[in-house]
N, C-alpha and C positions, 0 to 999 in steps of 0.2 A: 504494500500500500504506500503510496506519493503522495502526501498532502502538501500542497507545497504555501512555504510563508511561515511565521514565526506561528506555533502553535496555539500561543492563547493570545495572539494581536488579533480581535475582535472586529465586525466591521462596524464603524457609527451607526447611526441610525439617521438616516438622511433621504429616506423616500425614496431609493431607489435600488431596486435590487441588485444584489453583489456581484462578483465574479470575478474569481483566477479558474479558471479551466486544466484539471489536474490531471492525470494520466485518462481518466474513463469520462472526464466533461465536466466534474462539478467545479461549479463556479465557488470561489472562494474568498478572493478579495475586494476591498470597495471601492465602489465606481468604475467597475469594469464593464463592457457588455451590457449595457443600459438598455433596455427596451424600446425598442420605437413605440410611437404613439398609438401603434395600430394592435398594441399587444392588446389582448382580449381575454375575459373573462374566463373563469375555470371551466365553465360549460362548452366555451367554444376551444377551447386548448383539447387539438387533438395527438396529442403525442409530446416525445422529450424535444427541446428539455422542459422539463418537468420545473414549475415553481412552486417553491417550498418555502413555507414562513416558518421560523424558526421563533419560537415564543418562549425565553429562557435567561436567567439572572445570573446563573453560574457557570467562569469562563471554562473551567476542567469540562464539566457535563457539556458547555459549548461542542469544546472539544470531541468529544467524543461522540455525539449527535454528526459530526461534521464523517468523524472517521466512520460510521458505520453508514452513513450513506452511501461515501468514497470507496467502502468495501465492496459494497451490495451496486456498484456501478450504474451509479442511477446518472442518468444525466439530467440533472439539474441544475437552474436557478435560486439560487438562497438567498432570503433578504433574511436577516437578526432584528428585533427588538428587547429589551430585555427587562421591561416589568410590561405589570397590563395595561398601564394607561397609555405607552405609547403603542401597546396593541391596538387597543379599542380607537384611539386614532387614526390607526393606520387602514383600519374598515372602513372609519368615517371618511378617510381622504380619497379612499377606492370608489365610495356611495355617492360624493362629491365630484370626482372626476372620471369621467367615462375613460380617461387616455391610460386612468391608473390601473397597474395589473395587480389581479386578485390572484391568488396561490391556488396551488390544485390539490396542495397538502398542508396541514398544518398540523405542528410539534410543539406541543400547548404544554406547557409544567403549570401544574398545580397551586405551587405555593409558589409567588410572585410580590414583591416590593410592587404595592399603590393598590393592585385590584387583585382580586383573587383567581385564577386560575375558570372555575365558574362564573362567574360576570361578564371574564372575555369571551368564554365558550358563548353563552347566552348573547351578546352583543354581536358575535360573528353570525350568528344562525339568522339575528336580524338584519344583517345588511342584506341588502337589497342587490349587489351586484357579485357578493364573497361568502352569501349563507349556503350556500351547496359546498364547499372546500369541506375537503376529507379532512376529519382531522383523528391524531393518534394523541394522547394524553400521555406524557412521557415525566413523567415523577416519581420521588423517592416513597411515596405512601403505597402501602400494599393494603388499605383498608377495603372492604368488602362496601363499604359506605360508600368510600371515594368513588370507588369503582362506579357503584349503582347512582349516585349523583350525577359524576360526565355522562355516564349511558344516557340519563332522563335528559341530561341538556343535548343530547344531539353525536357526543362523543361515537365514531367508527369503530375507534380501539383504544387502549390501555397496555402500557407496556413499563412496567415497573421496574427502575433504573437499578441495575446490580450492581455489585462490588466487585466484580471481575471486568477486568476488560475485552475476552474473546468475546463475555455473553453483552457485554450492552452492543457487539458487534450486530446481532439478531434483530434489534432495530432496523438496521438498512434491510434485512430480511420481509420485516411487516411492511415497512415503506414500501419496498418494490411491489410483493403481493397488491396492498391496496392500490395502488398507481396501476396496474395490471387487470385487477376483477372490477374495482370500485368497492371490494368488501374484503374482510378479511376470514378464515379459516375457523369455525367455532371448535 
């Protein structure tokens, strides 16, 4: 695996989706590979690369969100935010501007600085041009509650962050499935 660039240099948060293009396509760094105007919504995105919003406070867990994509060879688009309120804005800006691209995926952590992990799930399902984006709830809680909560808001999948690092590789595993059926394996 090539991820290339310092490993836990982040990209800002600046409205525009990221990219360095790594051995298998994923974009990595910021301000790369900016979308034209004519980029279109998750519904009419038919094929890679794939855009992926990454919703996440912790740069290691960035991290490794990043390598299990880059394993699972997705070719993607990544934009980062990393609490909820620049999430729930970043819907609003999408609801707001027809030119702005909505995600086909979205990597939601739970417990988030300003909104809760829930409020942005609930806020994404209302946007009007980003409420259909697949999303995988990617957090340290293994509660049966947590779980049954993102389900009732709209959550695809749940994938509960390990302490190893081959297994939080199985991430880019559910990514690619979902990207591929639109659902994931019961």
């Amino acid at each position: 695996m090539n991820i290339q660039g310092p490993a836990l240099d982040l990209p800002s948060v600046n409205g525009s989706w990221t990219g360095m293009r790594g051995e298998s396509g994923l974009n990595l760094n910021p301000d790369e590979d900016r979308p034209s105007a004519s980029s279109s919504p998750f519904k009419a995105q038919a094929g890679p690369p794939y855009r992926i919003l990454i919703v996440e406070d912790s740069p290691a867990d960035m991290f490794l969100i990043r390598a299990a994509i880059e394993a699972a060879e997705i070719d993607a688009e990544i934009h980062v935010v990393r609490d909820g309120e620049q999430a729930m804005r970043f819907f609003d800006e999408a609801d707001g501007d027809s030119a702005a691209p909505c995600p086909a995926v979205v990597l939601l952590d739970i417990n988030l600085p300003r909104k809760h992990g829930g409020e942005v799930l609930r806020h994404m399902r209302e946007s009007r041009r980003c409420g259909n984006a697949l999303v995988i709830v990617v957090s340290t809680s293994d509660s049966a509650r947590d779980r049954a909560d993102m389900t009732k808001l709209g959550a695809n999948g749940y994938f509960h962050k390990p302490s190893e690092y081959v297994e939080f590789l199985k991430l880019g595993c559910m990514v690619k499935e979902l990207l591929s059926t639109g659902s994931l394996p019961s």
